[in-house]
N, C-alpha and C positions, 0 to 999 in steps of 0.2 A: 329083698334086693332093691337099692335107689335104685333111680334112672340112671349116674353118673357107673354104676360099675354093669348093668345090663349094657347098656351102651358098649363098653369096653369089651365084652364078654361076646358081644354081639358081631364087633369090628374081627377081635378074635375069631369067635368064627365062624365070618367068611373069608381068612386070610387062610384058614385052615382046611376048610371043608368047600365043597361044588352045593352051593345052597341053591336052589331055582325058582321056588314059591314061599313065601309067607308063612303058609302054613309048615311048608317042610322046616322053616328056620321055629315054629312055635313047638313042635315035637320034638326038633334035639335041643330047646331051651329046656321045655319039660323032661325029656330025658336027664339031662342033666341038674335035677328036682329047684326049678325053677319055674315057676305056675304062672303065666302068662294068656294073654288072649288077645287073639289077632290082629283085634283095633290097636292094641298096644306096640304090638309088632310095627305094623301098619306105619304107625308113628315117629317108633323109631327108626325106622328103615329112612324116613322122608327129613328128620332130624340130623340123619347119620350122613345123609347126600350119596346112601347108597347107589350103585348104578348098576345096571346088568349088563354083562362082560360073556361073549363066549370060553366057557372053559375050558380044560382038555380033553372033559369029553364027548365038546359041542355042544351040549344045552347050553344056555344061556342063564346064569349063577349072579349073585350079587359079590358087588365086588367095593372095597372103598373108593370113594372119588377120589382121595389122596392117593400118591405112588409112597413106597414103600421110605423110600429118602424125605418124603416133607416136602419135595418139588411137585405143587399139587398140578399145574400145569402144565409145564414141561414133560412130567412125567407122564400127568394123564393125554396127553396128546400124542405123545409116543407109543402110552400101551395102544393107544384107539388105529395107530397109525398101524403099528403092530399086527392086531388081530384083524383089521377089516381093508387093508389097502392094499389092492392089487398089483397098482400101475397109476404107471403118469405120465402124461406126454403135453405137448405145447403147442400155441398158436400166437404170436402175435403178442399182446400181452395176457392171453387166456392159458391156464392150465385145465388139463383133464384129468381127473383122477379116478380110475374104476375099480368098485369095491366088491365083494362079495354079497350076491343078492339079499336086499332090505338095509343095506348098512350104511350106505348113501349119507344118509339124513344123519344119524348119529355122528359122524365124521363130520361133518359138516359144521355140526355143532359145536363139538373138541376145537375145529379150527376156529369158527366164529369166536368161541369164548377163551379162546388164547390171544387175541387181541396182536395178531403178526404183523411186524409194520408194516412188510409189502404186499399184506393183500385187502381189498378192498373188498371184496364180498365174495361169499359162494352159494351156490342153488344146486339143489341137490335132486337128484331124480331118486329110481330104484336102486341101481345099482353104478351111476356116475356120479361124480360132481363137477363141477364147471364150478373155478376160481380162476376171479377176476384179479388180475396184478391192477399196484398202483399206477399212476402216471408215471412214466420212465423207470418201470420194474420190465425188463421183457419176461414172456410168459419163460421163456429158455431156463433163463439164469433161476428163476421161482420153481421151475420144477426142476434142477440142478441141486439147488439149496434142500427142497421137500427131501428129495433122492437122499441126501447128503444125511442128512437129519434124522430121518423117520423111515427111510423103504432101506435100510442095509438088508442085504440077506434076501430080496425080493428081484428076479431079473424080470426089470422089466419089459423088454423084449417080447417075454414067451409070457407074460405075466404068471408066473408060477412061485412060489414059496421053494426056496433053496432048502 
């Protein structure tokens, strides 16, 4: 098997299957008589821009970076908003946004590297982050928009999953 169709097979699946380790994804390549070894794995995985995604059954699984439409962005910042974001509330021109314990930082990052025009940085704890609005962004209207965009289905109030 090339690289170009492991790859594919590989994307495959994890779109298909709850993968969590390396090695779990090198036993169903071999299952499926396909003779691989871990560094290769390894490889692809870091080629692939694979990421690890809570699944539905909570572990934590490899997932594509890409959304399932080709909107690598948009889409990935929504799944990230999706699975890990609590709530959001405002100050001034600051937003808060509290995630579910450890996912802080990962979010944070989704946001950083969506490149959003109104905001200007965030810093991320354990389970907050604190994003900074631009000059003449109020923090209100930013987590209005966040709301609007990325938390449907989440009240933020009770911070609970609808």
């Amino acid at each position: 098997m090339n690289r170009g169709d492991r790859h594919a097979l590989i994307l495959r699946l994890v779109r298909e299957r709850e993968i969590a380790t390396q090695e779990e994804l090198v036993h169903v390549l071999r299952e499926l008589n396909h003779e691989v070894v871990q560094t290769t794995v390894s490889r692809d995985i870091h080629e692939l821009g694979l990421v690890k995604v809570r699944g539905t059954s909570g572990r934590l699984v490899y997932a594509p970076a890409t959304g399932m439409n080709g909107n690598r962005r948009g889409t990935q910042l929504a799944e990230a908003f999706k699975r890990w974001a609590l709530g959001c509330d405002s100050s001034g021109n600051l937003v808060v946004l509290t995630t579910l314990p450890g996912f802080a930082d990962p979010l944070a990052q989704e946001i950083d590297d969506a490149h959003l025009p109104a905001i200007l940085a965030t810093l991320a704890g354990e389970n907050t982050i604190l994003v900074v609005a631009r000059e003449g962004v109020p923090g209100s209207e930013l987590c209005e928009e966040l709301r609007r965009e990325f938390l449907a289905g989440i009240d933020i109030e009770n911070e609970t999953r609808r």
